[in-house]
N, C-alpha and C positions, 0 to 999 in steps of 0.2 A: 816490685810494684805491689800495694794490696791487693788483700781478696775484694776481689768486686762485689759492690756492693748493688743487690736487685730487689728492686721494690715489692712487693707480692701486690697483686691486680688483687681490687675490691668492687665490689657493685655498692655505690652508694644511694640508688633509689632516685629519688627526683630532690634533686636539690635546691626546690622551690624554699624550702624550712628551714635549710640548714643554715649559720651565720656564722660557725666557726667550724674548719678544716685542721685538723692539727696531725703533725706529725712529731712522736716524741722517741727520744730516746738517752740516755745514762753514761755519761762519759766514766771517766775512770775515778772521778772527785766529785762530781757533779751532776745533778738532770739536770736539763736542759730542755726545751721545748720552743718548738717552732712553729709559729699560725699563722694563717689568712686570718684577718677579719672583715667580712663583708657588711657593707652598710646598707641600712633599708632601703636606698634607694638603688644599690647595684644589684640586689637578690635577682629581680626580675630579668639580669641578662644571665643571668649564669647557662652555661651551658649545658645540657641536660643529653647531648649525645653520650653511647655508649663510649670507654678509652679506645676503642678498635677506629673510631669516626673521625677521630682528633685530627690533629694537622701535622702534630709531632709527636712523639714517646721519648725524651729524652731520660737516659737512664745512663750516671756517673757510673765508669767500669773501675775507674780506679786512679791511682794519683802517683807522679815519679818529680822526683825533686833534681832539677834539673841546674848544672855546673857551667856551663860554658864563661860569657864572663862575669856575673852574678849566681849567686845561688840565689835560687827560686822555683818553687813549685808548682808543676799545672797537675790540671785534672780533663783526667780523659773521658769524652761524652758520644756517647752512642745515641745519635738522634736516628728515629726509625716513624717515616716518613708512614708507610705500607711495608708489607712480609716482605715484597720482592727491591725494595727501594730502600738503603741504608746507609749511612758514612759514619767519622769521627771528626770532633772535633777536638781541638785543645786550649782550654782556658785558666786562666789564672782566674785567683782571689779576688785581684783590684777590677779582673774585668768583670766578675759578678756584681761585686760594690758600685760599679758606672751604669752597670744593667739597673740596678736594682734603684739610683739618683735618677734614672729616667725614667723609671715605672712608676716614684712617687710625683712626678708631675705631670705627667701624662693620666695617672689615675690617682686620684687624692682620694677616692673612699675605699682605695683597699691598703691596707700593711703588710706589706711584702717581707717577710723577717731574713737577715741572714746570719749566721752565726758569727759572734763577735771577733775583733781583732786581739791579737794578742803582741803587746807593747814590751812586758819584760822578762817572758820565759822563752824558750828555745822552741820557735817557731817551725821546725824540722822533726820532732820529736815523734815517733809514728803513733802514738795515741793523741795525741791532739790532731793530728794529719786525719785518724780514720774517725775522729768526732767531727771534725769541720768538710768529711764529704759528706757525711749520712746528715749535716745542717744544709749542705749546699744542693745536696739529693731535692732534701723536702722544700727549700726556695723552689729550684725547677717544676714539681709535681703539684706547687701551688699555685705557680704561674700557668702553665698547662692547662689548669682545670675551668677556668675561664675563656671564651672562644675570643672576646675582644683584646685578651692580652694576648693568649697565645698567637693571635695575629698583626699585633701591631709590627711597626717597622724595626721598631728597638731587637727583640723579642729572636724577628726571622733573621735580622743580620747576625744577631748572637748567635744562633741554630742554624746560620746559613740557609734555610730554607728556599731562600731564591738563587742561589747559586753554590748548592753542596761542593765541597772540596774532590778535588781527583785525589789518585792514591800519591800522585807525586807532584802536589802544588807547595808543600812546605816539608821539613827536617820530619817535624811530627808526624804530616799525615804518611810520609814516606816507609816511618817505621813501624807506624800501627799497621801500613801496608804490607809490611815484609814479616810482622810479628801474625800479622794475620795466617800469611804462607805457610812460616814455619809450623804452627800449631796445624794446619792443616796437613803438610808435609807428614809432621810426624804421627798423627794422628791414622795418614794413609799405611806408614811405614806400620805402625804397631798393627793393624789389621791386616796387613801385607803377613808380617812372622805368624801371626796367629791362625792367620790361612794354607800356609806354608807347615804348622804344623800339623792341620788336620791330613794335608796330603800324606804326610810321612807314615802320621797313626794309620789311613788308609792301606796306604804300599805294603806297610807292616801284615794288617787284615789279609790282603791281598795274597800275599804270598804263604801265610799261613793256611788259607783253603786251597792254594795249588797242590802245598805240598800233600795235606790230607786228600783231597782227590785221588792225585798219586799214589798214594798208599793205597787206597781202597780201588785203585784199575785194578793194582799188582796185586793182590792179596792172593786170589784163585791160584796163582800159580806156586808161591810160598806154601800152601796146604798138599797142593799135591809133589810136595817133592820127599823126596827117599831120605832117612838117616843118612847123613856124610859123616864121614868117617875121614881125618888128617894124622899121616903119621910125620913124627917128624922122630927121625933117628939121628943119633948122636955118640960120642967116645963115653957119657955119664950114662945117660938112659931114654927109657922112649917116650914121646907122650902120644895119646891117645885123645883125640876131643871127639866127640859125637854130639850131632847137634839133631834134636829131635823137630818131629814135625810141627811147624806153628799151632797147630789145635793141641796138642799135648803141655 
């Protein structure tokens, strides 16, 4: 899957003035550029809450080109409702393009842009793949930004708003639920070794001030003991070891 791609939050100010929203970005051959254009007569609804107020935060996490008996690719959407309130959804292309044939009749003074189709190159290609989310990013975040879009009927049924997905209502939502686990799983796991080795460094600490303790109960009696003297005799010769007192 790609790296996900995440929009960086901006304070745009009151958006009484503004009449062009754009989000841009450089493909591999190409800029490209994606706008709202708002007309003098929509200005006055715009929405002027803070992104925290919205209704929805969707933000494309990334895209897997899927086999079963078509090839065909979705893109994975993290719609975030509130902090404690979250799901995924999975949409293709075509169903942006249906979103986006009902947002121009439903609202005729905005231009909703989506990044074009592509007719005779290799529609699988992972640079075109990661141009056409970071296009399909900025359609969501320009829909969004408006409270009469982001709430019409078309909009919440795309974002499931009225009826969020469980983890196990379809193939997809099943595996971003279990893809969810695992990254948690192991996430617990790598924190688990890394806790596990402080114990160790600990034990280690540990047992190196017993032993020094111990040296230093015993020491008084080490001082006071007498030259020893070991002989050990033999058919060759004798040896003699003396061992002097620990302060010498």
């Amino acid at each position: 899957m790609a790296t996900p791609y995440v929009p960086r939050r901006s304070s745009l100010g009151s958006l009484s003035n503004i009449t062009l929203i754009r989000t841009k970005f450089i493909g591999l051959y190409r800029s490209m550029e994606y706008c709202i254009q708002l007309s003098e007569d929509s200005e006055q609804n715009i929405d002027t809450r803070s992104w925290e107020d919205r209704p929805a935060t969707p933000t494309i996490l990334g895209y897997e080109v899927m086999e079963e008996r078509a090839k065909f690719t979705v893109y994975k959407i993290l719609v975030k409702r509130n902090p404690e309130e979250n799901w995924v959804v999975f949409r293709r292309y075509t169903d942006f393009s249906r979103l986006n044939d009902k947002l121009k009749e439903m609202f005729p003074g905005f231009r909703l842009a989506l990044p074009p189709k592509r007719w005779f190159k290799d529609n699988y290609n992972p640079d075109f793949l990661e141009d056409r989310q970071l296009g399909l990013q900025a359609f969501l975040q320009n829909l969004i930004a408006h409270k009469d879009i982001a709430n019409c009927l078309a909009v919440r049924e795309f974002l499931c708003l009225d009826d969020p997905p469980g983890p196990f209502d379809s193939l997809e939502e099943s595996r971003a639920f279990c893809e969810t686990l695992e990254e948690t799983n192991y996430r617990l796991q790598k924190e688990l070794i890394e806790k596990q080795k402080e114990v160790e460094a600990l034990k280690k600490i540990l047992n190196e001030k017993e032993v020094y303790i111990h040296v230093l109960e015993n020491r008084p009696q080490f001082q006071n003991q007498q030259t020893e003297q070991y002989f050990i005799t033999g058919e060759a010769a004798e040896l003699v070891i003396s061992k002097q007192n620990s302060s010498t």
